[in-house]
C-alpha positions as CSV (number, residue, x, y, z in Angstrom):
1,X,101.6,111.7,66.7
2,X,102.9,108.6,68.2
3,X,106.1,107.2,67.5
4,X,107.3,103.3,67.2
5,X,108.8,104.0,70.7
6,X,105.6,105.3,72.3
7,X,103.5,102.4,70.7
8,X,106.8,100.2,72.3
9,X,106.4,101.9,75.8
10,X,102.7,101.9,75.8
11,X,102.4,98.2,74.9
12,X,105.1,97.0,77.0
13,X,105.4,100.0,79.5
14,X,102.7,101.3,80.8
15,X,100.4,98.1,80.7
16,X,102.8,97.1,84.2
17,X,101.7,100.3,85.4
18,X,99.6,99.2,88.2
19,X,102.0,96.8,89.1
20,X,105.2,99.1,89.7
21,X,102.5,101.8,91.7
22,X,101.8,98.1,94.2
23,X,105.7,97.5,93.6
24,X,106.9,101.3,94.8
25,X,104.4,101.3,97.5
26,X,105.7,98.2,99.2
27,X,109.1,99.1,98.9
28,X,109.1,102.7,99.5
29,X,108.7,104.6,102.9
30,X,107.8,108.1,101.8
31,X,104.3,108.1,100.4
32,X,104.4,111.7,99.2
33,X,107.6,110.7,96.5
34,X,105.4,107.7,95.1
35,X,103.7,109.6,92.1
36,X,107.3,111.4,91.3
37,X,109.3,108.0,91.9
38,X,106.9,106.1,89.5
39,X,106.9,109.4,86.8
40,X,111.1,109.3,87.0
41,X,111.3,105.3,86.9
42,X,109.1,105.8,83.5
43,X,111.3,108.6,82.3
44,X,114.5,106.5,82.6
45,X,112.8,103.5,81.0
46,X,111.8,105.3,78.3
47,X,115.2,107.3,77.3
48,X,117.0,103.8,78.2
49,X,114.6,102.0,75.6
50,X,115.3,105.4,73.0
51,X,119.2,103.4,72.7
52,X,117.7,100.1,72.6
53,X,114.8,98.1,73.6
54,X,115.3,95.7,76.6
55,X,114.4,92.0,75.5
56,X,112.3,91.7,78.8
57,X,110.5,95.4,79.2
58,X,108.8,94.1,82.2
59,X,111.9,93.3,84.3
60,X,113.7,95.6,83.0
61,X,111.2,98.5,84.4
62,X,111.1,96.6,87.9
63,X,114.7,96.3,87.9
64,X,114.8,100.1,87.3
65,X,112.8,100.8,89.7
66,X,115.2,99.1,92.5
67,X,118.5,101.5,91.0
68,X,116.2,104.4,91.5
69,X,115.5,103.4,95.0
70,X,118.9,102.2,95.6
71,X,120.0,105.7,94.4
72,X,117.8,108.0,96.5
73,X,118.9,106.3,99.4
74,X,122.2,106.4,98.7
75,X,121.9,110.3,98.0
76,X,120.2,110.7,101.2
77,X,122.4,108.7,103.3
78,X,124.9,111.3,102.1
79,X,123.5,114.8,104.0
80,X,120.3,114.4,105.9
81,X,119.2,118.5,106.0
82,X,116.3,117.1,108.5
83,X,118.8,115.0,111.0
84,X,120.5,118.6,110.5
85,X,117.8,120.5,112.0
86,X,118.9,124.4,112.3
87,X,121.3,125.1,109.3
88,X,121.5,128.5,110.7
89,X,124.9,127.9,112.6
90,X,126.2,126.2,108.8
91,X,126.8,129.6,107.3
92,X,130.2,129.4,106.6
93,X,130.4,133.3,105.9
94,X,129.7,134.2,109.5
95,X,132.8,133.0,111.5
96,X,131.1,133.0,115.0
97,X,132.0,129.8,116.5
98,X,133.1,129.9,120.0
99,X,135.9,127.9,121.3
100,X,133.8,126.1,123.5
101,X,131.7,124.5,120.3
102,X,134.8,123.9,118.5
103,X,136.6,122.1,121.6
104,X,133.0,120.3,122.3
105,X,133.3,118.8,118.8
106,X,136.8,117.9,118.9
107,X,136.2,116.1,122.4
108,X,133.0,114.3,120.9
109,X,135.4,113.0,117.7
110,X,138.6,112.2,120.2
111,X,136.2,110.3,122.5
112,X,134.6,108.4,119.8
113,X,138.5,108.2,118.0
114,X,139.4,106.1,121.5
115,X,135.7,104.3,122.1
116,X,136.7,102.5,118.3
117,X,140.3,102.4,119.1
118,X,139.1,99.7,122.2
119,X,136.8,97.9,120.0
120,X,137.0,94.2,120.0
121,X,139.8,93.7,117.0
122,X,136.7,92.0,114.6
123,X,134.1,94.1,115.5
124,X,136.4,97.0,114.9
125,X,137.1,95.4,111.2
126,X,133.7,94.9,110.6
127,X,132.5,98.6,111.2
128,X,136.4,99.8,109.2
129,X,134.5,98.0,106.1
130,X,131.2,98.6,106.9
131,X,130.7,102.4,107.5
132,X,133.9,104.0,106.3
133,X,135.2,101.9,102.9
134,X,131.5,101.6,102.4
135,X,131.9,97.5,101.4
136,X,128.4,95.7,101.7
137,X,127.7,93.2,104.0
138,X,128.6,90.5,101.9
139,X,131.7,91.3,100.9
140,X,132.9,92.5,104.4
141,X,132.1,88.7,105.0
142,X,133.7,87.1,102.2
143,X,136.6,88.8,103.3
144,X,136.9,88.1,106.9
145,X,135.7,84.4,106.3
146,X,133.0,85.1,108.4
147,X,128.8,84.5,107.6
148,X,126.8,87.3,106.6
149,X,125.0,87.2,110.0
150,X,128.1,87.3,112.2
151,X,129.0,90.3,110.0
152,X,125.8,92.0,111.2
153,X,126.3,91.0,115.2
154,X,129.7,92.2,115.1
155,X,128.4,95.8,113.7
156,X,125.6,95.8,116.1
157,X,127.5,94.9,119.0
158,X,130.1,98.1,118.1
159,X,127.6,100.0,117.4
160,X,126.0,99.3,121.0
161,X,129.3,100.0,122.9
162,X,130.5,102.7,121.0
163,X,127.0,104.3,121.6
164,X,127.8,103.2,125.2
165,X,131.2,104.6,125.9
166,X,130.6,107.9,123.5
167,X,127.2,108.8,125.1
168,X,128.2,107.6,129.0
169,X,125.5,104.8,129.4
170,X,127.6,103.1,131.4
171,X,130.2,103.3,134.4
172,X,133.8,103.8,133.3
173,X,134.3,100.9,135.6
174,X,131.6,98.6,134.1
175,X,133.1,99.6,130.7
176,X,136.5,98.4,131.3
177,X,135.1,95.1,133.0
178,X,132.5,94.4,129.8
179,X,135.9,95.4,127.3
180,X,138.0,93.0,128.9
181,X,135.5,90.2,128.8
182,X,134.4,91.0,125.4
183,X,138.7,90.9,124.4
184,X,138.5,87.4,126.2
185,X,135.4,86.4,124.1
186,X,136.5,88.0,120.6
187,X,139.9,86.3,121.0
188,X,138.0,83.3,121.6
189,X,135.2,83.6,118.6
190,X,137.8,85.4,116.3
């Protein structure tokens, strides 16, 4: 027995179907989530339309479809179990960490602590906002009164000499030379 809803969703819904499956596949990487991305973007369109219909059903479900994206990447930005690899050591009920892996850790955290710490001062704000008060891209920029794409050269440019200095790519030598140059420049560009 069909309902005024389902005649709703089926008329206004489901006619966009083959639409959002070209939509999801363009937009989304993992090909084995498209069927259960497409089934949960359907779900929440149709609980959403149970309080009230949307006046434009078809933008509505394609503007749906970009939260639920936006929201599994978000959620998976937060613990990658695969960049994890072997959860085994994770068991927090076996204490068998040796000194030697907890100082390795702490020396990795102090070293990158110190790589940031000689940042460029606006390339060191930029990555502050960026990665740890979690600000987009835009707004980093609105703040700094800076463009959108300086933004991203600044984070790119940390990101390639913290990657530098934390990983030793480079001489001590030639990083204190390349630091002092960049200072000059950042003082300069800032």
């Amino acid at each position: 027995m069909h309902t005024a809803l389902d005649d709703w969703f089926i008329r206004e819904i489901l006619v966009h179907e083959a639409a959002l499956a070209g939509f999801l596949r363009r937009c989304w990487p993992h090909r084995d989530e498209l069927h259960d991305l497409r089934q949960e973007v359907n779900v929440r369109v149709y609980e959403s339309a149970g309080r009230a219909l949307p006046q434009q059903p078809r933008a509505f479900l394609f503007a749906t479809a970009r939260h639920l994206m936006t929201d599994r990447l978000r959620r998976s930005r937060v613990v990658s179990i695969e960049a994890m690899g072997d959860l085994e050591p994770l068991h927090v009920l076996i204490d068998e960490v040796s000194p030697e892996r907890w100082c390795g850790g702490r020396e990795g955290l102090r070293k990158l602590a110190e790589a940031f710490d000689q940042l460029p001062t606006r390339c060191r704000q930029v990555v502050w906002m960026r990665r740890v008060e979690e600000l987009a891209q835009k707004e980093v920029a609105m703040r700094l009164g800076i463009s959108e794409k300086t933004v991203e050269k600044h984070l790119a440019r940390a990101m390639r000499l913290l990657a530098e200095q934390c990983h030793g790519q480079v001489m001590d030598m030639a990083w204190g030379r390349r630091q002092a140059r960049e200072r000059r420049h950042g003082q300069q560009g800032d």
